[in-house]
C-alpha positions as CSV (number, residue, x, y, z in Angstrom):
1,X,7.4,10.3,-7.6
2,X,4.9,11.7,-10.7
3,X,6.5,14.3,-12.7
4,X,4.9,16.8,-15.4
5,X,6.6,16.0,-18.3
6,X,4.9,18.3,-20.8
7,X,2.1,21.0,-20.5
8,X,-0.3,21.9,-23.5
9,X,-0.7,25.4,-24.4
10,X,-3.8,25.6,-25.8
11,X,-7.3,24.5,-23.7
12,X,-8.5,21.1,-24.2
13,X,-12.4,21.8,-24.3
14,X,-15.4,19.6,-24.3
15,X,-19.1,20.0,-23.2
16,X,-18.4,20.9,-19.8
17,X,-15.6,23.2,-20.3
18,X,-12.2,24.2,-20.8
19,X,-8.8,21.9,-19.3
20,X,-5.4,22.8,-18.3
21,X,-3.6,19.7,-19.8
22,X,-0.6,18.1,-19.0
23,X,1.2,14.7,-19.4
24,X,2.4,13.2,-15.9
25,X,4.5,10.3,-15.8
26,X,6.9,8.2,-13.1
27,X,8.5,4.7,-12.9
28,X,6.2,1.9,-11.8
29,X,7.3,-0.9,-9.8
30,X,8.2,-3.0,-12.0
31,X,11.4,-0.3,-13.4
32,X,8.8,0.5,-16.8
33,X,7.6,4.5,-17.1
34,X,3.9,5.2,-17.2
35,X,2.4,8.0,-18.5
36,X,-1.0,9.5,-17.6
37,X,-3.1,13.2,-18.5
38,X,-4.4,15.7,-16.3
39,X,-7.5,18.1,-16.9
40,X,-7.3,20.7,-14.1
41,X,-10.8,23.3,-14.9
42,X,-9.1,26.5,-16.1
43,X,-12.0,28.2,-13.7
44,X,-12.2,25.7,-11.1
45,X,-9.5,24.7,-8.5
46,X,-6.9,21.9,-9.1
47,X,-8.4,19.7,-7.0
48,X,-11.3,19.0,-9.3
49,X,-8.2,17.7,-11.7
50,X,-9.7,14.8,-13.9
51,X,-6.8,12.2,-13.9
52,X,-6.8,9.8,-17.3
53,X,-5.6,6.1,-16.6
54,X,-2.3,5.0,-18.2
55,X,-1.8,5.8,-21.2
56,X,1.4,4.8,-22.1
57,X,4.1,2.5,-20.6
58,X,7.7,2.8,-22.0
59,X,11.2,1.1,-20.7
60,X,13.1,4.3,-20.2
61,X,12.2,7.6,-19.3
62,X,13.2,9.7,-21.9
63,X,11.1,6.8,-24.3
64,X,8.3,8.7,-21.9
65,X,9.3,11.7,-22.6
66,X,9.6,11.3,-26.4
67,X,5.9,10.0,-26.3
68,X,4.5,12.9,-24.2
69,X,5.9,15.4,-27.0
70,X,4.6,13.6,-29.6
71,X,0.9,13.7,-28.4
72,X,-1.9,16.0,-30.2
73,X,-4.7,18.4,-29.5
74,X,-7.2,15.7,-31.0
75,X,-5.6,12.6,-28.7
76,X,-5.4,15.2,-25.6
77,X,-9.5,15.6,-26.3
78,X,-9.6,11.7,-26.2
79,X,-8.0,11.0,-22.9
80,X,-10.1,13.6,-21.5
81,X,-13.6,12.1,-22.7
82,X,-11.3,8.2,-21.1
83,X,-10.9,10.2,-18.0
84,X,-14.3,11.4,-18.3
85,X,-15.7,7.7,-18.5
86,X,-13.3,5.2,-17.9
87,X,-13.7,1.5,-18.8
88,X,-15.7,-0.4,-15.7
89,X,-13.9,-4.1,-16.1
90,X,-16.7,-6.9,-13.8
91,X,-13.6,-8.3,-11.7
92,X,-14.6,-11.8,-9.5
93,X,-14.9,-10.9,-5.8
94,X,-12.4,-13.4,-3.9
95,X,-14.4,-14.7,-0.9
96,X,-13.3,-14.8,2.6
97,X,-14.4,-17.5,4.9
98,X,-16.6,-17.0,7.5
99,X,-15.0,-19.8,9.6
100,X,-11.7,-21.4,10.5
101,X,-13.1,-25.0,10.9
102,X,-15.7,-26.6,9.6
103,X,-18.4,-27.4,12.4
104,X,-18.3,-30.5,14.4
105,X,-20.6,-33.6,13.0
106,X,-20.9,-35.0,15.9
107,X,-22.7,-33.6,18.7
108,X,-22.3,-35.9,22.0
109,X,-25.6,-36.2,24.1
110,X,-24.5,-36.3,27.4
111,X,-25.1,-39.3,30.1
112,X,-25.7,-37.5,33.4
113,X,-26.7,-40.4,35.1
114,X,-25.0,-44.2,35.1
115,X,-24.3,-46.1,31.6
116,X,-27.9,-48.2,32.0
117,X,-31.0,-46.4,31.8
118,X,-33.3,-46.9,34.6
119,X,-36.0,-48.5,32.5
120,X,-36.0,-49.7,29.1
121,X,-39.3,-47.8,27.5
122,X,-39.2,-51.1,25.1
123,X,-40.2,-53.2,27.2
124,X,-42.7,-50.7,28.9
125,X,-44.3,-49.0,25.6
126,X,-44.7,-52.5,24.5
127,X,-47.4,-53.2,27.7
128,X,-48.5,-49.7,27.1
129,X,-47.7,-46.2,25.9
130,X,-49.7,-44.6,28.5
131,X,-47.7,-46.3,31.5
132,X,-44.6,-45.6,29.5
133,X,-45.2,-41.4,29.7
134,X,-46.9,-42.1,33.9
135,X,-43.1,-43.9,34.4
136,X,-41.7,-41.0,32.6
137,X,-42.9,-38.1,33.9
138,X,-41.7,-39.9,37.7
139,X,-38.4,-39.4,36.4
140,X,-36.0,-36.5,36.5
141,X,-34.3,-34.9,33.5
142,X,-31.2,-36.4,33.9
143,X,-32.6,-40.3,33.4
144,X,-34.8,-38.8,30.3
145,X,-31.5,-37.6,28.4
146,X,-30.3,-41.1,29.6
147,X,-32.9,-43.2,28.1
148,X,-32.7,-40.9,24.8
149,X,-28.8,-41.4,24.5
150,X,-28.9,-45.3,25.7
151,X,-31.4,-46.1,23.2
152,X,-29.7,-43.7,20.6
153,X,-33.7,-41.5,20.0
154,X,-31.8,-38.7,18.9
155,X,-30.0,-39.3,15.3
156,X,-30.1,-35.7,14.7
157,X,-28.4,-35.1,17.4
158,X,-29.9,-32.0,18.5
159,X,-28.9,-30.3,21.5
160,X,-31.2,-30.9,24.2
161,X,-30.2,-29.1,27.2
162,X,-32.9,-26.5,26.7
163,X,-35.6,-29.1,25.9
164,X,-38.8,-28.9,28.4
165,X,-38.9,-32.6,30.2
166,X,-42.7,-32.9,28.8
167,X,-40.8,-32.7,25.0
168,X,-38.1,-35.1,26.2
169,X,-40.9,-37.6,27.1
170,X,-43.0,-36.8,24.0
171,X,-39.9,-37.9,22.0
172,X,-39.4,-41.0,23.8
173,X,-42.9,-42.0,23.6
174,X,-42.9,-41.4,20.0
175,X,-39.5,-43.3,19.2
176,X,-41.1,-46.5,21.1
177,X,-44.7,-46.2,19.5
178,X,-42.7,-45.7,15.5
179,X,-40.9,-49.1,17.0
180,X,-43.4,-50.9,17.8
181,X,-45.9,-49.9,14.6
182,X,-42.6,-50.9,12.4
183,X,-41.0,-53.8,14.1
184,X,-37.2,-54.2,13.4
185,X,-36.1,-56.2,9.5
């Protein structure tokens, strides 16, 4: 618990008026004493105190003590204009993460229907693209997320449960027509 340890009789003044001063001190946690000012507004109330950092840490108290009585008008003035404007220090912000886990790399594309794909779009889209998107559009959903997981047309691996079927067909279409403009090395 802070304790005054000596009180100035005189004012401390500067621009903005006239201080109560007094040395305040206690044991830190780590057993050393610190010692600190205060400026309490002789017209004002004690709550607009202005508080100095540390100014002094000793290894006993009465070394805190001896230092509090030794202090001067002049240095009382200079810990008010510290308290006034203390030092700002740029400190690095440590981070928190956002996550616990990093995100999955994998995304699996599900295969609601059988292991084989009803029809390879291959061996259609080679005959023609347009029969390939008529065959298509026969299908359901379920066989278009087939063909696209079977014949692996989604590296990305977006998700594509909220894809509209006429997308899904779109991509398949264009996998097999980028196939059969760049034929396999």
């Amino acid at each position: 618990m802070a304790e005054v340890l000596r009180s100035f009789d005189e004012p401390i003044r500067d621009d903005s008026g006239e201080y109560h001063a007094r040395v305040v001190g206690r044991m830190a946690t780590d057993g050393m004493w610190e010692g600190w000012l205060e400026f309490v507004p002789l017209e004002g109330r004690s709550a607009d105190a202005l508080v100095s950092a540390i100014e002094s840490r000793q290894p006993a108290h009465e070394h805190l003590e001896y230092w509090a009585s030794g202090l001067s008008v002049v240095y009382a003035e200079g810990a008010l204009q510290r308290a006034r404007r203390p030092t700002r220090v740029r400190t690095h912000v440590i981070e928190t993460p956002a996550s616990d886990a990093p995100a999955p790399r994998i995304r699996p594309t599900p295969r609601p229907v059988g292991t084989e794909p009803i029809l390879d779009p291959f061996e259609v889209g080679s005959h023609s693209l347009d029969i390939l998107a008529q065959e298509l559009h026969a299908l359901g959903r379920a066989r278009l997320l087939n063909i696209i997981a079977a014949y692996e047309m989604n590296p990305s691996g977006d998700d594509l449960r909220k894809v509209p079927d006429a997308e899904l067909i779109a991509m398949i279409v264009a996998s097999v027509e980028a196939a059969l403009i760049e034929p396999p090395k």
